[in-house]
C-alpha positions in Angstrom: 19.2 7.2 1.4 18.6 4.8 -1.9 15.9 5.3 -4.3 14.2 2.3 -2.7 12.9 4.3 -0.3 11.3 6.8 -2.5 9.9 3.4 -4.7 8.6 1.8 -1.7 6.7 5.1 -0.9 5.0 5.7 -4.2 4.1 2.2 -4.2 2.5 2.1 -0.8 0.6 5.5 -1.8 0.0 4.0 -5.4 -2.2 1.0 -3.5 -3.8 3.5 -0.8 -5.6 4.8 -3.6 -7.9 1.6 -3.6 -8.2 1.5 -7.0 -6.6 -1.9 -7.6 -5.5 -4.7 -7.5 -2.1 -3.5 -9.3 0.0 -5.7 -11.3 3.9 -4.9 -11.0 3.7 -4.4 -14.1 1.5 -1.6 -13.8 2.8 -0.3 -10.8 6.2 -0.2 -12.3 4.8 2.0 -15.4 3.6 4.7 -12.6 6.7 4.3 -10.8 9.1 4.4 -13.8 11.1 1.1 -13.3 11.3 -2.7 -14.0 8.8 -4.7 -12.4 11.4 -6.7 -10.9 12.4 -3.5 -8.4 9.1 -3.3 -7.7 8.6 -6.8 -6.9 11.7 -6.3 -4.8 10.5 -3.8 -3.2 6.9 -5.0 -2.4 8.9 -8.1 -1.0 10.8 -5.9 1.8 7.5 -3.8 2.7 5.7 -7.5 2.9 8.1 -8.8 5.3 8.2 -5.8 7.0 4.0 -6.4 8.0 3.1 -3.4 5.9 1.8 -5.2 2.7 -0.1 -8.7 2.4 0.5 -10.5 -0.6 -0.1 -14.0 -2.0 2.2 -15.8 -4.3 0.5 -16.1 -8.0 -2.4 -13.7 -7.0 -1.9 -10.0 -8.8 -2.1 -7.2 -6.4 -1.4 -6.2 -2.6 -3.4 -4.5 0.2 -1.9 -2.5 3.0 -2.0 -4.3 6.0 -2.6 -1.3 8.0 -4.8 1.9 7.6 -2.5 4.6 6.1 -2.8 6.8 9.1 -1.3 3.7 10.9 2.2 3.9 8.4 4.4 6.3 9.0 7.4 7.7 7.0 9.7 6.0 9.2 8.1 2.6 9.1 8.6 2.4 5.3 12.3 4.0 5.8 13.0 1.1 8.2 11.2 -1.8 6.0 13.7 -0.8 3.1 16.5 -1.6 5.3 17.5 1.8 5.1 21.1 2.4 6.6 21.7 3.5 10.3 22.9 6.7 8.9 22.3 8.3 5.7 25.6 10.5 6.4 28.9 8.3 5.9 32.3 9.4 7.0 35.1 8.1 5.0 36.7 5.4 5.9 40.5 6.0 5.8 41.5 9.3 7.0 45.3 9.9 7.4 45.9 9.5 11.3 48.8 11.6 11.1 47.1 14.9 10.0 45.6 16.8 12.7 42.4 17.1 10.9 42.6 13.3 9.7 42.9 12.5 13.4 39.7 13.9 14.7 37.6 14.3 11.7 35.1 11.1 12.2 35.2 11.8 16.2 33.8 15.4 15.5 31.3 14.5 12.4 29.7 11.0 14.3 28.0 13.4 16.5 26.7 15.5 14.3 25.7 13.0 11.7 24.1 10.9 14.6 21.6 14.5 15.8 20.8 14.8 12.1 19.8 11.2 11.9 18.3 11.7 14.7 16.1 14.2 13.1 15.4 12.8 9.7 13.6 9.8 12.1 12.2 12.0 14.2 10.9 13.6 11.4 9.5 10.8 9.0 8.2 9.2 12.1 5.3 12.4 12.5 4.3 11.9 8.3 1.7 9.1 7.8 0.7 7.6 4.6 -2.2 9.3 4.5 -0.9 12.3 4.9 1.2 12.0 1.5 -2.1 10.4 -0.5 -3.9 13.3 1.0 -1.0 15.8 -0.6 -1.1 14.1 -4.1 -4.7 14.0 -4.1 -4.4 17.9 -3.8 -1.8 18.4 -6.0 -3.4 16.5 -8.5 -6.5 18.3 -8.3 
């Protein structure tokens, strides 16, 4: 999994607060990065559907209620890879465990994946701004 995934998080929870709008500039400052990644990144969660934006305009808005985003929703919007476990890609075919490793670990690495989504798919939005709300507290 990149770091655009964790970004694209603390920007969405970043503009749930309601206290905007948010320039990228600002948001960058609370994220730690250029504005340009953040830019970036608010580009992929707009066309995703999960932020409205207009060109020349500062800030965003959520184009859902937070309880309506989920964890996986945001993973998917940053293109995040079918699997965040890769296998090499050139074991020796003429070792016994060269032979079979990718055979054995694809099904493994596809029930983890399996339960990362299934995972990030039950954690809304607002169930992260609700945690930072209480940790900042």
């Amino acid at each position: 999994m990149n770091s655009e995934y964790s970004i694209a998080v603390h920007i969405l929870s970043l503009l749930n607060q309601g206290d905007g709008p948010h320039s990228s500039e600002y948001i960058a400052g609370s994220v730690g990065v250029n504005p340009v990644v953040v830019r970036n990144v608010t580009g992929r969660l707009r066309r995703a559907g999960l932020l409205h934006t207009r060109r020349g305009v500062i800030g965003a808005t959520l184009t859902r209620r937070a309880d309506q985003i989920t964890l996986l929703d945001v993973y998917r919007a940053v293109d995040a890879p079918r699997s965040t476990l890769k296998i090499h890609q050139k074991p020796n075919p003429n070792c016994p465990v060269g032979a079979s490793i990718q055979c054995v670990l694809d099904g493994v690495f596809a029930q983890a994946q399996a339960a990362l989504e299934q995972r990030l798919a039950q954690v809304t939005l607002a169930e992260i701004t609700s945690a930072l709300h209480e940790r900042a507290s």
